[in-house]
C-alpha positions as CSV (number, residue, x, y, z in Angstrom):
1,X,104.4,60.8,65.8
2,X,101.2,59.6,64.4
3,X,98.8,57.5,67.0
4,X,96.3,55.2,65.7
5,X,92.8,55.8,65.1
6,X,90.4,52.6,65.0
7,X,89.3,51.0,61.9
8,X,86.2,50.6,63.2
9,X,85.8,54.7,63.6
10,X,86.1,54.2,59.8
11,X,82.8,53.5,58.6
12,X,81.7,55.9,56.0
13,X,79.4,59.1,56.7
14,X,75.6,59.2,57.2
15,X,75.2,61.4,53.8
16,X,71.8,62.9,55.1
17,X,73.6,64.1,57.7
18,X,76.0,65.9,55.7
19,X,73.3,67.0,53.0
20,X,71.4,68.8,56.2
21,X,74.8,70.5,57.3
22,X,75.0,72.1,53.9
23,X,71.6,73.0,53.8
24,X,71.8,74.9,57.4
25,X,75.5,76.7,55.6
26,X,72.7,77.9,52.9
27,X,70.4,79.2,55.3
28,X,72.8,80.5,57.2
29,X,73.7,82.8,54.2
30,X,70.1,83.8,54.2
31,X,68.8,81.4,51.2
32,X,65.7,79.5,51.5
33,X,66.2,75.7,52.1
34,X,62.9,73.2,51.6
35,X,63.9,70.2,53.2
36,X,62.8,67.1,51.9
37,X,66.1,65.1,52.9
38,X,65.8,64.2,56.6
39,X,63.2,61.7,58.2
40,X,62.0,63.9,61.0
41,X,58.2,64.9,61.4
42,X,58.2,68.7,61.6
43,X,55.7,68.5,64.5
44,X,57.3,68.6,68.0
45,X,55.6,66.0,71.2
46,X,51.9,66.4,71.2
47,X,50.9,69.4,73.5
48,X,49.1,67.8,76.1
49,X,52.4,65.5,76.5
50,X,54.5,68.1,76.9
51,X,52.3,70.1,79.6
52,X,52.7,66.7,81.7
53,X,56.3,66.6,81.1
54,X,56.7,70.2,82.1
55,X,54.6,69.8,85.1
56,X,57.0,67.1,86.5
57,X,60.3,69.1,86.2
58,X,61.6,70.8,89.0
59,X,59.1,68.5,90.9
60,X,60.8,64.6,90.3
61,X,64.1,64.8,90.7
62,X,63.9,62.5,87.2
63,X,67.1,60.9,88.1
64,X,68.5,57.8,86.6
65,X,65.8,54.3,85.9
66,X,67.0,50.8,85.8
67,X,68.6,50.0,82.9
68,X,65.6,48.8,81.2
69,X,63.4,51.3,82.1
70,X,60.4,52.6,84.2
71,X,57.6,50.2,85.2
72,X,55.1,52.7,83.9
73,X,56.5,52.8,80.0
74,X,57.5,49.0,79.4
75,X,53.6,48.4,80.4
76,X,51.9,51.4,78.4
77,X,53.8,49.6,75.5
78,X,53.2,46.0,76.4
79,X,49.3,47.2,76.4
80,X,50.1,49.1,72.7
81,X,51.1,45.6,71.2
82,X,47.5,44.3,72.8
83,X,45.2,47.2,71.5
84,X,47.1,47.9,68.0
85,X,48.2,44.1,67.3
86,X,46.0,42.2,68.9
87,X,49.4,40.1,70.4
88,X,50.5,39.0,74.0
89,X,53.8,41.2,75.1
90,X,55.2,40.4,78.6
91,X,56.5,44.1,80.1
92,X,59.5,42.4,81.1
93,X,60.4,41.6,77.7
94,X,60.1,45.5,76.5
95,X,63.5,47.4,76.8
96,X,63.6,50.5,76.8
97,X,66.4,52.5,74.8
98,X,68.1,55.5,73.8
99,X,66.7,55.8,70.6
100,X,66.5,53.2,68.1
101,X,70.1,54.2,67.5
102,X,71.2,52.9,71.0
103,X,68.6,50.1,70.3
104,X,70.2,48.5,67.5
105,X,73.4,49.1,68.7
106,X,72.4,47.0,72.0
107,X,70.4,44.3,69.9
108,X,73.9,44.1,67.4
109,X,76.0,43.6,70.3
110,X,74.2,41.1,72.2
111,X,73.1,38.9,69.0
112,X,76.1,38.5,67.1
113,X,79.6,38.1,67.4
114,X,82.6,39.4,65.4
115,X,82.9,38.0,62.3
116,X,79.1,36.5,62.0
117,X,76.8,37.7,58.8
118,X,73.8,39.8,58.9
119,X,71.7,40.0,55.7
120,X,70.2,42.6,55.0
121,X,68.1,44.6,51.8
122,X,70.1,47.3,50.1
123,X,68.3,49.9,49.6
124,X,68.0,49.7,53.4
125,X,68.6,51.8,56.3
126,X,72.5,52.6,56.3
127,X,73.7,52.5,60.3
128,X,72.4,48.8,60.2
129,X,75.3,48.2,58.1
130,X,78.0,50.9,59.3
131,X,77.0,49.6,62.9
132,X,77.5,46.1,61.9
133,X,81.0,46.8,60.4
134,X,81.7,49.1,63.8
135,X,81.4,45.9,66.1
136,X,83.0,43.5,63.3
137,X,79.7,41.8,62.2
138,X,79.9,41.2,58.1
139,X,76.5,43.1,56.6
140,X,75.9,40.6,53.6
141,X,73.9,42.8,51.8
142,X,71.0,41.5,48.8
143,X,70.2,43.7,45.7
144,X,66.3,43.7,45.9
145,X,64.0,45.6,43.8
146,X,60.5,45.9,42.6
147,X,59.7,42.8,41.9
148,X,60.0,41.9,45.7
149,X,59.1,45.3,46.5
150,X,62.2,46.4,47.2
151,X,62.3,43.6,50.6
152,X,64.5,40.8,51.2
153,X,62.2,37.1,50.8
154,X,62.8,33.9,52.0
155,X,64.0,33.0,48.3
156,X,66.9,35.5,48.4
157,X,68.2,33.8,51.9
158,X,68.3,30.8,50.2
159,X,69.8,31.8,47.2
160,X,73.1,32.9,49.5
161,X,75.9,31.0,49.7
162,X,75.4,29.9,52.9
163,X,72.6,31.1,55.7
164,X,73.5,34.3,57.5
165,X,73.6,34.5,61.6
166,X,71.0,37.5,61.3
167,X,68.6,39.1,59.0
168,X,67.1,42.9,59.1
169,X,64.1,43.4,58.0
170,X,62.1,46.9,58.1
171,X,58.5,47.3,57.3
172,X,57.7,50.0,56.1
173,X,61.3,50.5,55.2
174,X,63.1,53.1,54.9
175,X,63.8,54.8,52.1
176,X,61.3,53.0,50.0
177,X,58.4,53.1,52.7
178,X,57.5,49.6,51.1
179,X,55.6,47.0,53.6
180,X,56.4,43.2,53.6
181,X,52.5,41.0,53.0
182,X,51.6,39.8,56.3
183,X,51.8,36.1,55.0
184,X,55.6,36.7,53.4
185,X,56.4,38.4,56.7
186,X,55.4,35.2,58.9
187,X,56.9,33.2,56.3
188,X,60.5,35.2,56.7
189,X,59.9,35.2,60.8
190,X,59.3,31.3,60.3
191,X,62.2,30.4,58.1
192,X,64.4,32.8,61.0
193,X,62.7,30.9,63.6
194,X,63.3,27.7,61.9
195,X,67.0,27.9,60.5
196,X,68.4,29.5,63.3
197,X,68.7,33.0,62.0
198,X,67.8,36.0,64.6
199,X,65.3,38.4,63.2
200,X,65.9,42.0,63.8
201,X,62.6,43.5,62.9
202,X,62.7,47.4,62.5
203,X,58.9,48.7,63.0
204,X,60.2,52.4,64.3
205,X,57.5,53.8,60.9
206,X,54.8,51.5,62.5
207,X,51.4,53.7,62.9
208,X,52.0,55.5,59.3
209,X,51.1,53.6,56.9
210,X,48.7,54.3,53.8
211,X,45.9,51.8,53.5
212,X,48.6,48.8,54.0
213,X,48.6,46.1,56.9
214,X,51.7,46.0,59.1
215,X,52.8,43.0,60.7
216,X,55.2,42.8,64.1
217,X,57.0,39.7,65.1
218,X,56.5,40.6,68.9
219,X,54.5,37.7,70.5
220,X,55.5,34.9,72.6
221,X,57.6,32.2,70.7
222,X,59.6,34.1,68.7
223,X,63.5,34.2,68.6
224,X,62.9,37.9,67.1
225,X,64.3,41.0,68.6
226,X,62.0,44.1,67.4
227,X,63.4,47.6,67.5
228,X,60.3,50.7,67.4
229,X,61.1,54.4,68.2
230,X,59.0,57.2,69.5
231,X,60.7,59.1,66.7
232,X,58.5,59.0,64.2
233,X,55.0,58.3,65.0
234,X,55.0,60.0,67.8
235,X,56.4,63.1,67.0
236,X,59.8,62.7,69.7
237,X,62.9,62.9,67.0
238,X,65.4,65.0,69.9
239,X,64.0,63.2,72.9
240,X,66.1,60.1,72.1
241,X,63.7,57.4,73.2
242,X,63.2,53.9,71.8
243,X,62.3,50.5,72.7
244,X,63.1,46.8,71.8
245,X,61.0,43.9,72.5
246,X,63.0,40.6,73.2
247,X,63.0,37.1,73.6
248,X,63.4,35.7,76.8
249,X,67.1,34.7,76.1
250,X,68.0,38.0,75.3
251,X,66.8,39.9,78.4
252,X,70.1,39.5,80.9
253,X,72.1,40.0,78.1
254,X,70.7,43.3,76.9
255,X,70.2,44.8,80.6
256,X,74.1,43.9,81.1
257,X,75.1,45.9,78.1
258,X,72.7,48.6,78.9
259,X,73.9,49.5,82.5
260,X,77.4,49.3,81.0
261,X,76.9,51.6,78.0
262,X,74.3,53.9,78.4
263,X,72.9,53.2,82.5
264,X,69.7,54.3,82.0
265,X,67.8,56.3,78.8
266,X,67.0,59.8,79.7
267,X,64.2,59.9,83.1
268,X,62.5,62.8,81.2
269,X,61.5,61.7,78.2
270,X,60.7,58.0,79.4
271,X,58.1,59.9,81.3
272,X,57.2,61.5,78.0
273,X,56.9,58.8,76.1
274,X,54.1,57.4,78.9
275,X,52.1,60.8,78.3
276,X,52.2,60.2,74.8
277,X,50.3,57.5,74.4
278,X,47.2,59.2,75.4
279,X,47.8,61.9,72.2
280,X,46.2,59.5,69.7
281,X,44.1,62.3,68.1
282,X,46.7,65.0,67.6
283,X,49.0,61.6,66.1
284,X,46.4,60.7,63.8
285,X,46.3,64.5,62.5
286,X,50.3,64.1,61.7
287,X,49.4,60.7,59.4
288,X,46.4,62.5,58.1
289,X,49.2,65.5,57.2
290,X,51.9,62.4,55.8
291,X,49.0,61.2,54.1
292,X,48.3,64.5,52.2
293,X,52.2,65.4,51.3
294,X,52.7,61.4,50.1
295,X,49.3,62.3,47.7
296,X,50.7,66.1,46.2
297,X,54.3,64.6,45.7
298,X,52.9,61.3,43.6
299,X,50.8,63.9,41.6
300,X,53.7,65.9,40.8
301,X,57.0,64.1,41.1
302,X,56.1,62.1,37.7
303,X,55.5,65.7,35.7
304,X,58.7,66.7,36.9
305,X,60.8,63.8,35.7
306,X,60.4,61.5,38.7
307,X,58.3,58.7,37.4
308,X,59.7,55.8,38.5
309,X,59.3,55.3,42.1
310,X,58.7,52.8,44.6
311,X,55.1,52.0,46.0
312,X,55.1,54.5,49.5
313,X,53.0,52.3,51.4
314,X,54.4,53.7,54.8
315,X,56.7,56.0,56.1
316,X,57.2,59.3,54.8
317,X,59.4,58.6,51.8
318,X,59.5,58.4,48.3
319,X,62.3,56.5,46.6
320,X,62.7,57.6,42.9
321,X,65.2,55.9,40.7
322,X,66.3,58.9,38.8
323,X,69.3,57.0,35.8
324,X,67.2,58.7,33.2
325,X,68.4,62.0,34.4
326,X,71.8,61.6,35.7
327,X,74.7,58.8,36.4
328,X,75.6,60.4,39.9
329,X,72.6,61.0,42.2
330,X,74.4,62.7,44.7
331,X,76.2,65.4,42.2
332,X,72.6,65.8,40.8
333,X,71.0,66.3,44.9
334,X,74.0,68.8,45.5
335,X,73.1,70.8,42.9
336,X,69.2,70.4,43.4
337,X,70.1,72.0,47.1
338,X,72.2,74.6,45.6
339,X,70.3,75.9,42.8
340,X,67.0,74.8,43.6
341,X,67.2,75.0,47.2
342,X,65.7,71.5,47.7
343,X,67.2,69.6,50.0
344,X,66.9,66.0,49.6
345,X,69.1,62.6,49.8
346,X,70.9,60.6,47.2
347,X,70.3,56.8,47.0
348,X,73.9,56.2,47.7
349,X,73.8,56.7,51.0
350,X,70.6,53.7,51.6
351,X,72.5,51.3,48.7
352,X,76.2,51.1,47.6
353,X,75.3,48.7,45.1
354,X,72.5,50.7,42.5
355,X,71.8,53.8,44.6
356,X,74.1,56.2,42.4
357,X,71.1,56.3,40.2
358,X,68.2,56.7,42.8
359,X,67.0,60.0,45.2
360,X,64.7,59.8,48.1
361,X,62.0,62.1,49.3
362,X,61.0,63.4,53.0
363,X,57.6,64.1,53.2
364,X,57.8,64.4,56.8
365,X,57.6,68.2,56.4
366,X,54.4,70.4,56.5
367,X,52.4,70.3,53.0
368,X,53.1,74.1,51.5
369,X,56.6,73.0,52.2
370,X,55.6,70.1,49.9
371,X,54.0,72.1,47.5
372,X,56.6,74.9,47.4
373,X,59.7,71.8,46.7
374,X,57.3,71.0,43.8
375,X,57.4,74.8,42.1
376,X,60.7,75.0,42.8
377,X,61.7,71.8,40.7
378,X,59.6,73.1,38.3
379,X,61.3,76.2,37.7
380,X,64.8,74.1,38.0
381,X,63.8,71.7,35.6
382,X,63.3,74.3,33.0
C-alpha cells in the first residue's frame, strides 16, 4: 500500500545545500574543498560574546521566553534601528525568531492566504519562493536584470497583469549583493503602502555593504514587515536567531503563530544576540575582511573568464553570468567542485528562469581561501 506524501513537501531542493553535501563527500575522501558556495561568514560569535554566553550557562536555567522574545533583545534592537538608521522602532513591534528562516516562514503565514501572489525578483533568494508554494501562496516571479540592477521597481509591478498581495524585496540581495537607491526604495515602500501590497523587506546582509547606502522600511507608518538575522553580520549562522519588525496589525497575529509553532526561539542565543551588540569592533574587522575577498575576486574573476558580473555592493556574493562558457551552470559548478575542488553554486538554484547560465560566489570565507579558489581556477581553466 502506498500512503500519501504532501504536495507541499514537494518543493524542489535548496541546491547549495546539496553542492555543500558533495563537497564534505570530497573531503571526506581526504581532497581539498575551497568553499565559495555557501553564505556563512567563517568567523564564529565575537569572543567577548561568547565569554558572556558561557558565563550564564549552568547559572540561568535559560528556559523557554515569551513567544516574542526577551525584554532585553527586542530593546538592544529597537535602539540599533535609532543609532544605525536614525528611525523610531517601538520594542513591541520587534519579534524575535528562529532565524530568518522561521522568520519568513511566520511573516508568510500571517500575511497571506492560500492562493494570494507574492512578487518577487528572480534571481532572488530561493526559500522565499519554495516557502511560498509550501503554504499555497503563488510566487509570481519578474525576470530583472542589470538595467534595474538586478531589483524588482515599481515599473515592473505595474507592468503585471494585475497587482500582487505581496512583494519581496532584499537589499543587498542575495545572490547579486545589489542594493536598491534609497529614493527607488521609498518609492517601492510607497507604491506597497499605497496599493495595498505588504512589503516583505529582507535586510538580514544589512551592516556589509561596500561604500553603498542601505535603506530599511522599519519606522512608524509603514504596512512593511522587515525580516534581519544575526546570521550574517554578526557572525551567529548555527545559533538560529532572527528578528522581524512589524506593523502594529501584525503583532497578535505573529505572537499566535509563534507560540503554536516554535514557543519560544532558543533562551541561549537570545541572550547572545544581546552581548553581541557590544562587538562592534571585532564586526567591523569581518566587513573589513568581506571587503578585501570582494576586491581580490573582482581583480581576478574577469582574467579567469568571469567578466560579466553584477555590481557586489553588499553582501558577500558575486553573481557571474557565465553563457559564454557553458549552457548548464550547474554541470559546469559540479565539475568545478570535482576537478577544481571549488565549491561554489549554480544560478539555477536563485532563478528558474535565466540562471542555467549564471554562478555565484561566497566570499564569506577567509582571504587565502579566496586567493587559493583564484589559483585553482587558474590551473582548471588551462
Amino acid at each position: 500500500m502506498t500512503i500519501k506524501i504532501a504536495a507541499r513537501g514537494q518543493v524542489p531542493p535548496f541546491i547549495v545545500m546539496d553542492v555543500m553535501r558533495d563537497a564534505a563527500r570530497l573531503e571526506a575522501e581526504g581532497k581539498r574543498v575551497v568553499h565559495l558556495e555557501v553564505g556563512q561568514p567563517s568567523t564564529g560569535i565575537p569572543a567577548a560574546a561568547a565569554a558572556r554566553v558561557r558565563e550564564m550557562i549552568g547559572v540561568n536555567a535559560l528556559g523557554y521566553t515569551v513567544a516574542g522574545g526577551i525584554p532585553e533583545l527586542r530593546a538592544r534592537i529597537a535602539a540599533h534601528y535609532h543609532d544605525v538608521h536614525g528611525v523610531s522602532v517601538d520594542p513591541r513591534r520587534v519579534f524575535i525568531t528562529t532565524g530568518s528562516s522561521g522568520a519568513f516562514m511566520l511573516a508568510f503565514l500571517a500575511a497571506f492566504a492560500a492562493g494570494d501572489r507574492v512578487a518577487l525578483a528572480a534571481p532572488g533568494y530561493p526559500a522565499y519562493r519554495h516557502i511560498l508554494t509550501a503554504i499555497g501562496v503563488q510566487p509570481e516571479l519578474i525576470a530583472v536584470g542589470a538595467d534595474s540592477r538586478y531589483q524588482p521597481t515599481v515599473a515592473h509591478l505595474k507592468a503585471l497583469p494585475k497587482l500582487p498581495d505581496g512583494l519581496i524585496v532584499a537589499s543587498p540581495s542575495n545572490p547579486t549583493g545589489t542594493v536598491i537607491p534609497p529614493a527607488e526604495f521609498r518609492e517601492l515602500q510607497t507604491f506597497c503602502d499605497t496599493h495595498g501590497i505588504r512589503l516583505i523587506s529582507d535586510e538580514i546582509y544589512h551592516g556589509i555593504t561596500y561604500g553603498q547606502a542601505v535603506t530599511t522600511a522599519a519606522g512608524e507608518g509603514t504596512t512593511a514587515i522587515v525580516v534581519n538575522s544575526f546570521s550574517k553580520y554578526f557572525s551567529m549562522t548555527g545559533w538560529r536567531l532572527g528578528w522581524l519588525v512589524l506593523p502594529e496589525d501584525m503583532l497578535r497575529p505573529l505572537e499566535c503563530l509563534a507560540q503554536n509553532l516554535f514557543i519560544s526561539p532558543p533562551a541561549v542565543s537570545q541572550w547572545a544576540g544581546v552581548f553581541v551588540f557590544d562587538c562592534r569592533d571585532e564586526l567591523e574587522a569581518n566587513v573589513a575582511r568581506y571587503a578585501a575577498n570582494r576586491a581580490l575576486l573582482l581583480d581576478r574573476l574577469p582574467g579567469l573568464g568571469f567578466d560579466k558580473l553584477a555590481p557586489a555592493d553588499g553582501a558577500f556574493y558575486i553573481y557571474a553570468d557565465v553563457a559564454q562558457l557553458t549552457d548548464d551552470a550547474q554541470v559546469f559548478c559540479r565539475r568545478m567542485l570535482n576537478e577544481a575542488g571549488v565549491a561554489t553554486t549554480p544560478g539555477i538554484d536563485f532563478d528558474p528562469i535565466n540562471g542555467r547560465h549564471c554562478v555565484r560566489f561566497s566570499f564569506a570565507g577567509s582571504t587565502p581561501d579566496m586567493a587559493e579558489a583564484c589559483e585553482r581556477l587558474a590551473l582548471w581553466k588551462k
